[in-house]
N, C-alpha and C positions, 0 to 999 in steps of 0.2 A: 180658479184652480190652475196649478201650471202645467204646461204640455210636457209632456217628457221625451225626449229625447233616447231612441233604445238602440247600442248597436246591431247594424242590419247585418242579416244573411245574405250575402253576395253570391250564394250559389247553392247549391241542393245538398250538397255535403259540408258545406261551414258550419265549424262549431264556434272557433274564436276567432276572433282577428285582432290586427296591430292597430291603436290610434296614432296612425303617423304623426298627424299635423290639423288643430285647429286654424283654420281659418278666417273664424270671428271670435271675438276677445268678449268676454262678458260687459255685460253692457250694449252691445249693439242691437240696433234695430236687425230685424228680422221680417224677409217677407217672403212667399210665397216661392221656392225655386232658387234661393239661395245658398251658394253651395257653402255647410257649414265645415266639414269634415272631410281629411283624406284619408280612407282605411286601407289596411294594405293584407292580402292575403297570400299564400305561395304560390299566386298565380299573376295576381296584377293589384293596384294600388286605383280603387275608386272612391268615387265621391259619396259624402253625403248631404241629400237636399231636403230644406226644410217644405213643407207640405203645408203650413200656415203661418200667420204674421204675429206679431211681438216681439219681446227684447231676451236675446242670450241672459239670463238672468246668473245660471249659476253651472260652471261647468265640473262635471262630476270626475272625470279620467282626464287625468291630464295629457295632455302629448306626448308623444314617444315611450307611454305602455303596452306592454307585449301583451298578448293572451288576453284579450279581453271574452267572455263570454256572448255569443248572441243572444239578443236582448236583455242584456245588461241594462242599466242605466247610464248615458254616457254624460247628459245636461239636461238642465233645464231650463225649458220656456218661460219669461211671462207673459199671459195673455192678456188683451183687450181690459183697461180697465185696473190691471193687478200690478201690485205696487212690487218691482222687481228686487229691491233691497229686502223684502219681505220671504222671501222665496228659499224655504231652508230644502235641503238635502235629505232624504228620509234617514231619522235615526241621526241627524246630524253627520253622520261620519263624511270620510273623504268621498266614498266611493260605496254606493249601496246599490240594490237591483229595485225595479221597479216593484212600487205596494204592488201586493195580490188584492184585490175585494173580494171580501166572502161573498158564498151564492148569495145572500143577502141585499148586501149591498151593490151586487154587480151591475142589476139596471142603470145605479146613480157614475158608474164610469166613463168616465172620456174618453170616444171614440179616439182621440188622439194618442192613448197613451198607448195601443194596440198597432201601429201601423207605421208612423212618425218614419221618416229617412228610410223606410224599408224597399229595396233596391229590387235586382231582377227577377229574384227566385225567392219564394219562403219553405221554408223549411218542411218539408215530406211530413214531417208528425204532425204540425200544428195547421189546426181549420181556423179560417179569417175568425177573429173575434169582433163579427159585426153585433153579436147582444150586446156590445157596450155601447152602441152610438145611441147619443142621446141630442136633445134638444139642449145647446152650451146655453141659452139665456132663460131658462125653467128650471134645469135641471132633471127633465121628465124623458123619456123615453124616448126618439123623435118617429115621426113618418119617414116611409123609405122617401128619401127627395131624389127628384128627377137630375137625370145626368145631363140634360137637355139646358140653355139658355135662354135669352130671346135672341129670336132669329134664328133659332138652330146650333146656338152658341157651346161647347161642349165645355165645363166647368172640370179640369185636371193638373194635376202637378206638370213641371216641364218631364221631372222622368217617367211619368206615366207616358205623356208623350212621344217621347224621344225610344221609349220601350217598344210602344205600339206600333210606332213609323218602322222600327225594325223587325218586327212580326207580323208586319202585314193588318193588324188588326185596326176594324173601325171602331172611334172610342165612342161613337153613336152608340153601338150596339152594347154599350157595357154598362151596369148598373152600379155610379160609383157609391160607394161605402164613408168614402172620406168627409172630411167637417164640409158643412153644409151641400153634402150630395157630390163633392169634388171626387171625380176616377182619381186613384193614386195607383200606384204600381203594386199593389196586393192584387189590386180589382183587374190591372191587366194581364196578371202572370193567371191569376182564377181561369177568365176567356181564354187565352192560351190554350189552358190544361184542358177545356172544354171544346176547342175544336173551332173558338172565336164566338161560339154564341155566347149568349147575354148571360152575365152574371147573377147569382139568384140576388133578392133582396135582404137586408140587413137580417129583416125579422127572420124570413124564410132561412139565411144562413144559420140564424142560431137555433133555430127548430132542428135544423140538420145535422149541425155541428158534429155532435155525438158518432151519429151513421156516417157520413164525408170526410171522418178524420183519414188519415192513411195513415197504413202501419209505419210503425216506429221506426228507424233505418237500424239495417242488422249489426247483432252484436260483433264485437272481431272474434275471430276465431282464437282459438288457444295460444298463447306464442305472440302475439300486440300484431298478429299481420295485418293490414288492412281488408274490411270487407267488401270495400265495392260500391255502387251504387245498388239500391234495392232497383225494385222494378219499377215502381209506381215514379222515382225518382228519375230515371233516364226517360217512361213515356212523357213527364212533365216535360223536358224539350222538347217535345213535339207536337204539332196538331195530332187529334184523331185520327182524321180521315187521310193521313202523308205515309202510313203501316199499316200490313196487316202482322199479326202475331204470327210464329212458328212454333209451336209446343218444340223442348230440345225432345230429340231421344237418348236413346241411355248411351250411343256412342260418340254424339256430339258434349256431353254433357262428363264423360270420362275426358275425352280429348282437351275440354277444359279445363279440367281440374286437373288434372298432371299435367299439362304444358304450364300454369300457373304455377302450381307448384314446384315445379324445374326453373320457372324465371325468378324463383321468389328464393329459391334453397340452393341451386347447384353454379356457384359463383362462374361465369360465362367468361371467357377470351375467344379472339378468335383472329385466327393467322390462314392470309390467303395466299395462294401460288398462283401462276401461270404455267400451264404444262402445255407443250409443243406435242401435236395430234398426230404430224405428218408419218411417222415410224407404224405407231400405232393403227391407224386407218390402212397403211398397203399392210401390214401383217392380215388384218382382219378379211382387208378382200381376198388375202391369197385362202387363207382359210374356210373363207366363205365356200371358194369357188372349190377346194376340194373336197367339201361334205359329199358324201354318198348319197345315193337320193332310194327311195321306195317305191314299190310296183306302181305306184300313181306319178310317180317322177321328184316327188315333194322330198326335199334334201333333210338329211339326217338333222340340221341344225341350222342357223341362222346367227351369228353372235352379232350383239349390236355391243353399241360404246359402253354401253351401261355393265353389260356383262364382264368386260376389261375393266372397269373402274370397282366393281366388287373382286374380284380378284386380287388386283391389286392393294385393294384396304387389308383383305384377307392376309397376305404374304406381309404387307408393312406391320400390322400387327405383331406378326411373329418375330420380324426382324428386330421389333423395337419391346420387347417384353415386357417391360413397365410399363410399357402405354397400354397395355393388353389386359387393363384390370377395370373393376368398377368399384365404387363406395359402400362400403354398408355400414356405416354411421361411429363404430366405434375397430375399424377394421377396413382393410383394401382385399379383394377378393381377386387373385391373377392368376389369367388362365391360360392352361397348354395349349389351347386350339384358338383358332380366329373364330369368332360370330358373327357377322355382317348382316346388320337387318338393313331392308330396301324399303323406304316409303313406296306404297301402290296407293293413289287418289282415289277414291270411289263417291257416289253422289252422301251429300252431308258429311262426307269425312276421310280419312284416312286409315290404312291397315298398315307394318309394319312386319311381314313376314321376318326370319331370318334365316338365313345360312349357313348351316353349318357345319364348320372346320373346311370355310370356304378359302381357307390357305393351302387345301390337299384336293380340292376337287377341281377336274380341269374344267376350261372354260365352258365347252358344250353340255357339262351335266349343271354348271352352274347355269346357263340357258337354258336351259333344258325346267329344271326347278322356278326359275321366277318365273318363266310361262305359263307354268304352274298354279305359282302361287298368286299370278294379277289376276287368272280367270277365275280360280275359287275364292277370291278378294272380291272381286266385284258384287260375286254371287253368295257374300258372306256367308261360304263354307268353311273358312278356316280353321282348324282346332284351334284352342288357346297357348297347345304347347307348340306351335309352328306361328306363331307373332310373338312370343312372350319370352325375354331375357332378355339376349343378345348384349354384345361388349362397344358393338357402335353402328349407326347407319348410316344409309349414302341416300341423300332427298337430291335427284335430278329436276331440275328446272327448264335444262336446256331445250328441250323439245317447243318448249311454249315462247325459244328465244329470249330466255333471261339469260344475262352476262355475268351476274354478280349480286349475290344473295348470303345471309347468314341464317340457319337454322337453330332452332330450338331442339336442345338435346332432351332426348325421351329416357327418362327414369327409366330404371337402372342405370342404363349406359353413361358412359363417359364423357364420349363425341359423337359426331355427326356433321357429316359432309357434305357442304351443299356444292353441289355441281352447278354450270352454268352451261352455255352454248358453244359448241367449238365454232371459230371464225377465224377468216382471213388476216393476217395482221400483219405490217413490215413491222420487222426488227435488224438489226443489225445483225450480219454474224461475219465475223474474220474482216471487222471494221467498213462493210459493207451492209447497204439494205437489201435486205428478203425478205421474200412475202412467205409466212408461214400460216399454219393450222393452230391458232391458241385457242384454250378450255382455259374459266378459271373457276378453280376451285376455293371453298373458304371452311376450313377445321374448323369448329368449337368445340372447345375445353372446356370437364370441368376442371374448375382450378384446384378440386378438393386430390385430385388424382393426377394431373398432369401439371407441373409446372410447365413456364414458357418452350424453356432449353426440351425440354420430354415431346412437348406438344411439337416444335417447331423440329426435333429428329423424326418425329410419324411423320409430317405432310411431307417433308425431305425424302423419304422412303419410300411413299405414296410419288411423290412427284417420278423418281428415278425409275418407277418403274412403269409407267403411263410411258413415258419418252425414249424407254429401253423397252418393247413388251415383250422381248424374246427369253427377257429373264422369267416371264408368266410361264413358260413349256417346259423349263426343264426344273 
């Protein structure tokens, strides 16, 4: 009977792959770790190794076909004994999928035809189909056979090998499945997803079968978007014992699905400045130091940088009116007032307060409010109508010493402004070096609302007003 040959899954989400390139011609011998095939995927272009000996008899996909299905039929073997001229194609045609054996006949199948050039990962839906190993010179069912040799000798393919050296895994410990009791890379990626203990036996697999399949990877969602990896599918990259699980909550689990859906719908640019602090900074201490202070001595206000930078979105908005709108799918919604929502970080996630008609409120009542709004954020007291709308936000980084970052715009809104660290910097000014005060900031656009020229007038307006802030008071 000939061995079949099935295009491998090269990774947990492969459906098809390319047959780049045979690399044995029909006709050739055939032995154990030869590398027959180059597949290529959207990721990288590997190999396929044959897992036992005879001659390339008949190759089924020829070279350079796109879209091949995993586990297709791609060639066939012949084995030990079988006369390779003999050796037709199921159905005759060019290019057929591997026989199915009914329940019936499934004990009399070859363990080869289940396994053959299958590479690092199998596929989340399908459980090993060790019920087909049989005894090749009977025909009858075989005994689970030992992975062991003389001497301690371990009996596996080179990519089983070459898998296990890369996962750490000892192939002592694994119970291979392959023709005559040979670990193949089914049996290593199995111990993997098991935490590296020993792989069940053929029989015991197929007792199992049924119960150990893993669900099916999820359907796409409406619209051909991609869905993901399931779950079962990303813990297979891992040992057990290297995670523990975190159940999401309901606001790690929003924050995903619309940042997703923002990176997947609201087409992204993004235009950064450098805005000079120094003006800004002696404005802020002189106003610092005139706040009033209370019977305790505690001053009426505090403004920090952040406070000048929502302000200033606030006012840039207004100056620039077309950028002061959001999407609503068949329509642009622009608005008379500024809204300015602030990322505030809290543990597992983020809140989004906003500000509003933060182009008309002076700086201390806008301090005044996000001091506000980060202690009842923490203490997730928010309403929903004081995080919810807003026409754009400012996510500050710089505290943590980030320089330069781009942000994910939060549905509805338009942009969003990532700040970075203000620092020391020579620049040139009047063809000489000075050391100045630079922030950089970086806008994202959507492109559905802002073209470039719209996008790159807001951070101009944004910018003018950071490095003039006296325009903020009047």
């Amino acid at each position: 009977m000939p061995i079949n040959v099935l295009m491998p899954a090269l990774s947990p989400t492969m459906e098809k792959g390319n047959l780049a390139k045979w690399l044995k011609k029909e006709g050739d011998s055939i032995k154990s770790g030869d590398v027959l095939a180059e597949i290529e995927t959207d990721k990288a272009t590997m190999e396929v190794e044959a897992v036992d000996e005879g001659v390339l008899a008949k190759i089924i996909v020829p070279e350079g076909t796109a879209d091949v299905p995993v586990n297709d039929l791609i060639a066939l073997i012949a084995g030990e004994g079988e006369d390779p001229g003999s050796v037709q194609a199921p159905g005759g045609g060019a290019k057929a999928e591997a026989p199915k054996a009914s329940p019936a006949e499934a004990p009399k199948a070859d363990a080869k035809t289940t396994d053959n050039a299958q590479m690092s990962y199998a596929r989340s839906n399908e459980a090993p189909d060790a019920a087909k190993a049989v005894n090749p010179a009977a025909g009858q069912p075989a005994a689970p056979p030992a992975s062991g040799g003389e001497g301690g000798r371990v009996f596996s393919s080179p990519l089983a090998r070459r898998l296990a050296k890369m996962d750490g895994i000892d192939l002592g410990a694994i119970q291979g499945t392959g023709p005559h009791g040979r670990v193949i890379a089914r049996d290593v990626q199995a111990a993997k997803a098991g935490g590296g203990l020993k792989a069940p036996a053929p029989q015991a697999a197929a007792a199992e079968a049924p119960k150990a399949a893993a669900p099916a990877p999820k359907a796409a969602p409406a619209g051909g978007a991609p869905a993901g990896l399931t779950t079962d599918q990303v813990k297979g990259f891992y040992a057990k014992d290297a995670y523990e699980e975190v159940p999401l909550d309901g606001m790690r689990k929003t924050i995903a699905k619309r940042l997703t859906e923002a990176m997947q719908v609201a087409p992204h640019f993004y235009l950064t400045v450098d805005c000079e602090l120094d003006a800004l900074m002696k404005l802020r201490e002189t106003l610092n130091g005139s706040a009033g202070k209370d019977k305790d001595g505690k001053p009426a206000f505090k403004l920090s940088v952040n406070d000048f930078v929502i302000k200033a979105m606030g006012l840039a908005l207004t100056r620039v009116p077309a950028a002061n709108a959001v999407w609503a799918e068949d329509r642009i919604l622009r608005f008379k007032h500024a809204e300015v929502g602030v990322a505030v970080a809290i543990d597992g996630g983020l809140f989004t307060p906003v500000i509003r008609r933060a182009d008309e409120k002076t700086l201390s009542t806008i301090s005044k409010e996000m001091k506000d709004f980060a202690a009842r954020a923490r203490a997730k007291k928010l309403k929903p109508e004081e995080y919810q709308g807003g026409v754009t936000s400012v996510s500050n980084l710089g505290m943590f010493g980030i320089k330069h970052f781009t942000a994910v715009i939060n549905p509805p809104q338009s942009s969003i402004l990532a700040v970075g660290a203000g620092e020391k910097r020579v620049v040139v000014k009047d063809g000489a070096p000075a050391v100045v005060q630079v922030m950089t900031c970086t806008l994202s656009c959507d492109h559905r609302v802002l073209d470039g020229a719209l996008g790159a007038e807001l951070v101009s307006a944004f910018k003018g007003l950071i490095e003039n802030p006296m325009g903020m008071l009047v």
